[in-house]
C-alpha positions in Angstrom: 127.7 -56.1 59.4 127.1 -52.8 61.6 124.9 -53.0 64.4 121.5 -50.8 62.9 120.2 -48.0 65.7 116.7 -47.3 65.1 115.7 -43.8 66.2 111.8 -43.6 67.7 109.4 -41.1 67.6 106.5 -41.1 70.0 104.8 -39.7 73.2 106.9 -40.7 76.5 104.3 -43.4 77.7 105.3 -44.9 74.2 108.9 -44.6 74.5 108.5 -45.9 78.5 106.7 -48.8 77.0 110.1 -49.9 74.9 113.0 -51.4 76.0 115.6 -50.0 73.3 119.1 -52.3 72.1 122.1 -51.4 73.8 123.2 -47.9 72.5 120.1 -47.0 70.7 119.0 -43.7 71.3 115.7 -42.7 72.7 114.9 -38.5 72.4 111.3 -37.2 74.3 110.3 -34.5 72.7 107.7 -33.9 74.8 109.6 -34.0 77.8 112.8 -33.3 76.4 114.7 -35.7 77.6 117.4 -37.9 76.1 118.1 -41.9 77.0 120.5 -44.6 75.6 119.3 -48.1 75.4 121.5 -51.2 77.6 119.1 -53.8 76.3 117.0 -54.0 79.5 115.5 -50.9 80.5 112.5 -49.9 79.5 112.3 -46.4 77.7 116.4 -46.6 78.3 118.6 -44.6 81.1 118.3 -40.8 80.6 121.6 -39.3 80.1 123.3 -37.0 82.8 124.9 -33.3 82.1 128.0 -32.9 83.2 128.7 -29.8 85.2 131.1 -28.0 81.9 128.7 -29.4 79.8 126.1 -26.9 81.3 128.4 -24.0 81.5 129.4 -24.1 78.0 124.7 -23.6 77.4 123.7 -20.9 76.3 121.5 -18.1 78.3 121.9 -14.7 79.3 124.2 -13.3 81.8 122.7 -12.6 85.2 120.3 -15.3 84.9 119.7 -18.5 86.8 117.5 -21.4 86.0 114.4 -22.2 87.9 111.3 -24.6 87.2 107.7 -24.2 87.9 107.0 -27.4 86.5 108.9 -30.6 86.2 111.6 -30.7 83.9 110.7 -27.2 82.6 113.3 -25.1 83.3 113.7 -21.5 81.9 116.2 -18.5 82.8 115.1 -16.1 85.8 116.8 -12.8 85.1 118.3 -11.4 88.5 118.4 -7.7 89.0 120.9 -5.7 90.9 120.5 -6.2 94.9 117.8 -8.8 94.5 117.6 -12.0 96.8 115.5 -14.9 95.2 113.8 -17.8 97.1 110.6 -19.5 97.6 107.7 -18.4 99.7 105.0 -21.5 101.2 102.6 -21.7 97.8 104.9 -19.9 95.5 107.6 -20.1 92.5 111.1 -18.3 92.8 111.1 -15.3 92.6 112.3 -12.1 94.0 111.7 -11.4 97.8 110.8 -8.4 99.7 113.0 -7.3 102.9 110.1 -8.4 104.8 110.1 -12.2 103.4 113.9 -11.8 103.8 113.3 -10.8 107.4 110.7 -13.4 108.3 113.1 -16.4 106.4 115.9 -15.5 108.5 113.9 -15.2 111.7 115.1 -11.4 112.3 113.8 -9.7 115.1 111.4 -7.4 113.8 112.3 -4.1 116.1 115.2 -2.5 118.1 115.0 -1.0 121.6 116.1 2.0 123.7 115.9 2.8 127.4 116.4 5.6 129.7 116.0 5.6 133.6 113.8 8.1 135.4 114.3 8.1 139.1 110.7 9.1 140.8 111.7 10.1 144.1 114.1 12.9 142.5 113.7 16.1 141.2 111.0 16.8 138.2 113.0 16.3 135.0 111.6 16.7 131.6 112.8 16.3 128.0 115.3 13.7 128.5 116.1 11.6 125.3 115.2 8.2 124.8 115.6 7.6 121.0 116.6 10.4 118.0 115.9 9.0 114.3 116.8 10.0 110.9 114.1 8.0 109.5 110.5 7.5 110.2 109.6 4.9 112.8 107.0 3.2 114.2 106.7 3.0 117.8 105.4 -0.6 118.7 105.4 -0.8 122.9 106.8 1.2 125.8 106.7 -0.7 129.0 107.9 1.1 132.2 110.3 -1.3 134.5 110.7 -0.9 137.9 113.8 -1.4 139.1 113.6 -0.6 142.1 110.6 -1.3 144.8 108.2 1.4 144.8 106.9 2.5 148.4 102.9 2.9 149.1 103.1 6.6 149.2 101.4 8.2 145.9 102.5 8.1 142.7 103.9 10.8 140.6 103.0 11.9 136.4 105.2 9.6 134.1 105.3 10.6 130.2 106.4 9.4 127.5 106.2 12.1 123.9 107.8 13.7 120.5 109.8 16.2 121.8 108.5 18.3 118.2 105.5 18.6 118.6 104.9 18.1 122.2 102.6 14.9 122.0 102.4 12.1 124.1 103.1 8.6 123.4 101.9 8.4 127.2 100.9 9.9 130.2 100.4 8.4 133.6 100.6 8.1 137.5 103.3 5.8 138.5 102.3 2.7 140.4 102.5 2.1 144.3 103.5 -1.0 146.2 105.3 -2.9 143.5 107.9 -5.3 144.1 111.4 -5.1 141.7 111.1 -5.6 138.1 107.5 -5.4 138.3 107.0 -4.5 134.3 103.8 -2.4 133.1 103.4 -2.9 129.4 101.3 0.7 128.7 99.1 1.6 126.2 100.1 4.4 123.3 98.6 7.2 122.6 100.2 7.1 119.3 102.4 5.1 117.2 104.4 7.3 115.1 107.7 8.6 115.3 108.6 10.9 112.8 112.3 11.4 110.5 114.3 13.9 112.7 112.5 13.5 115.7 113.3 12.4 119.4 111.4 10.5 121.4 111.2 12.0 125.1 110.0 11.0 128.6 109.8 13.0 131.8 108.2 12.7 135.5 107.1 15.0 137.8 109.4 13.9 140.4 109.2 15.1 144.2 107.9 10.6 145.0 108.0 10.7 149.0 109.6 7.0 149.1 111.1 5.3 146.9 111.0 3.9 143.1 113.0 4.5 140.0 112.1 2.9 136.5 113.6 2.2 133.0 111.3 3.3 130.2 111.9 1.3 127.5 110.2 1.8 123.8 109.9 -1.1 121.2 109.8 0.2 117.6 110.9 -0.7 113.9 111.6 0.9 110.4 108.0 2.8 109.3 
């Protein structure tokens, strides 16, 4: 006489609270899940997907599978140049460049540096930084790279060579040792598309000193 496979219904704390023949079926509808009875486990062993067996499914193309919730998956449509991941607190979903940025640990800005030497000649207008895109301008620290004497200072600046403006403006320091750094304070913050960051110096310093101005900044 044929073995007989009974077929259950009920809610997965009933079916957990079963221990199904060997090779009787056990479906969760609530949890959709599917387990074949060996005689000793209670609620049965859930069944595995192979690998083909989830290629041959069927869901849209572009689309990849994500869960909010246990055992709930559903498709996530992916559109064209789009990174998914997972913030702290959230569910997959697309990221921004910045989240991109942060996940990878990216450095955040980009420098660019050009030496003035105080003791020489006044020079203005020299180029530090041309852009095709706006900017924002996030330090400028002045180096000294070489000891500066205790004769006066001289007029250091830092501007938009378009308008004019200065990002800075100041007397250069006396009596300070090499690589002596001075983180400065801006004046503004803003670099605009097509323009070119400047500095100059009045020159003429009696002793020595020479500095590297260097700028800090990142995509506006």
């Amino acid at each position: 006489m044929a073995t007989k496979i009974q077929v259950k219904r009920g809610t997965t704390a009933q079916v957990d609270a079963v221990t199904p023949v060997s090779g009787e079926p056990v479906w969760e509808t609530d949890g959709l899940k599917l387990a074949i009875g060996d005689g000793a486990t209670a609620g049965g062993k859930h069944v595995a997907m192979e690998a083909t067996h989830v290629a041959n499914s069927l869901f849209d193309a572009y689309t990849i599978l994500m869960a909010t919730t246990n055992d709930t998956p559903i498709a996530l449509p992916i559109a064209e140049q789009t990174m998914v991941g997972r913030i702290t607190g959230g569910n997959i979903a697309a990221l921004t460049a910045a989240q991109v940025i942060t996940l990878l640990g990216v450095p955040q800005f980009a420098r660019a540096f050009s030496v003035i030497d105080l003791s020489g000649a006044a020079v203005s207008n020299i180029p530090i930084l041309h852009t095709s895109r706006a900017l924002t301008l996030l330090k400028a620290i002045i180096l000294y790279t070489e000891a500066t004497s205790a004769d006066a200072g001289v007029t250091i600046t830092i501007g938009k060579e378009a308008t004019a403006a200065y990002y800075y403006t100041g007397t250069s320091e006396i009596s300070k040792a090499q690589w002596y750094e001075l983180d400065v304070t801006l004046l503004a913050t803003d670099i605009a598309a097509g323009d070119t960051v400047i500095c100059g110096c009045a020159g003429g310093k009696v002793g020595t000193g020479e500095v590297l101005i260097c700028i800090e900044y990142k995509v506006a």
